[in-house]
C-alpha positions in Angstrom: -81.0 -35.8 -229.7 -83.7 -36.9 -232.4 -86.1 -39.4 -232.0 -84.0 -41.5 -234.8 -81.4 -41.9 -232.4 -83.8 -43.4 -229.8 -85.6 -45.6 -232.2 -82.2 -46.5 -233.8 -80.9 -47.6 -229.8 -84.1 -49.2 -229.1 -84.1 -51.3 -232.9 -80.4 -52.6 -231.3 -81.2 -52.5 -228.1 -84.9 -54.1 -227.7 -86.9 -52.1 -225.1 -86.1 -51.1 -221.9 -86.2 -48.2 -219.0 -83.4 -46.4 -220.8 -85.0 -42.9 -222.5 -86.5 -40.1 -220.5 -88.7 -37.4 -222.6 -88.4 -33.7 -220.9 -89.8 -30.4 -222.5 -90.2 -32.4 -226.0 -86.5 -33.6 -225.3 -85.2 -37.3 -226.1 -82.1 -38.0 -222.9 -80.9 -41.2 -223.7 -79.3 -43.2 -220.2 -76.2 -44.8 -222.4 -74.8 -47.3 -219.6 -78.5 -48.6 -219.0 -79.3 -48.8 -222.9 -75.6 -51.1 -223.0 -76.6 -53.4 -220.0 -79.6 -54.2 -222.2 -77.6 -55.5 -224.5 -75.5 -57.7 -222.6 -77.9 -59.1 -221.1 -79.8 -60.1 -224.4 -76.4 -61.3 -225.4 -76.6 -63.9 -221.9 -74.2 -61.4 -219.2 -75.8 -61.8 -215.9 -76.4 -58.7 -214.4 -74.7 -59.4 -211.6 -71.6 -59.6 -213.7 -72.1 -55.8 -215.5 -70.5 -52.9 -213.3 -71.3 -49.5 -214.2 -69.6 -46.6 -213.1 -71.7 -43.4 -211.7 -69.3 -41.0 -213.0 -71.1 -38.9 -215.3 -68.9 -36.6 -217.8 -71.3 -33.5 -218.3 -71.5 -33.6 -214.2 -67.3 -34.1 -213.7 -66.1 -31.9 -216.4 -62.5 -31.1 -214.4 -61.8 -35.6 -214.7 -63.7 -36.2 -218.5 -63.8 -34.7 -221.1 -67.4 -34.0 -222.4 -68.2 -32.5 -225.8 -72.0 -31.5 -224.2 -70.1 -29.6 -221.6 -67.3 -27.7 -223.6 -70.1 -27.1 -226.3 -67.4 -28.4 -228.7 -64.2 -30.1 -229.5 -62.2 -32.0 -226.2 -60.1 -34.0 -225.9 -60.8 -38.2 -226.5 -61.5 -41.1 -224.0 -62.5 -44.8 -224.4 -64.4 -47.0 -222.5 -63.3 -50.7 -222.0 -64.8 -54.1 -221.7 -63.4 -57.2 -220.3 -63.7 -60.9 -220.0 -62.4 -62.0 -216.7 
């Protein structure tokens, strides 16, 4: 990932503890990067779950495009109001 994706999060996002720099490589922590935002938008934390499922890690339950190193198959994420 480029540093335009990273400065394009962090324009939408504000700033935060959500991009790690290895080996002149941008890794971008997705969940932490959207808790950000909901919490700029007023969520309390303590409303925000996030799972610790990672797809690239659990390639036999998700599907990851990193992992097969090209086309899968689709998932979506969800977001509710309880």
């Amino acid at each position: 990932m480029g540093p335009e994706v990273i400065e394009g999060v962090a324009r939408a996002t504000g700033s935060g503890d959500y991009v790690a720099e290895k080996a002149d490589k941008y890794y971008l922590d997705l969940p932490a990067a959207n808790k950000y935002q909901a919490v700029a938008m007023g969520i309390p934390p303590g409303h925000i779950w996030i799972s610790g499922d990672c797809t690239f890690c659990l390639p036999e339950k998700y599907y990851s495009y990193r992992y097969a190193k090209g086309t899968t198959g689709r998932q979506y994420g969800l977001i509710s109001l309880n």
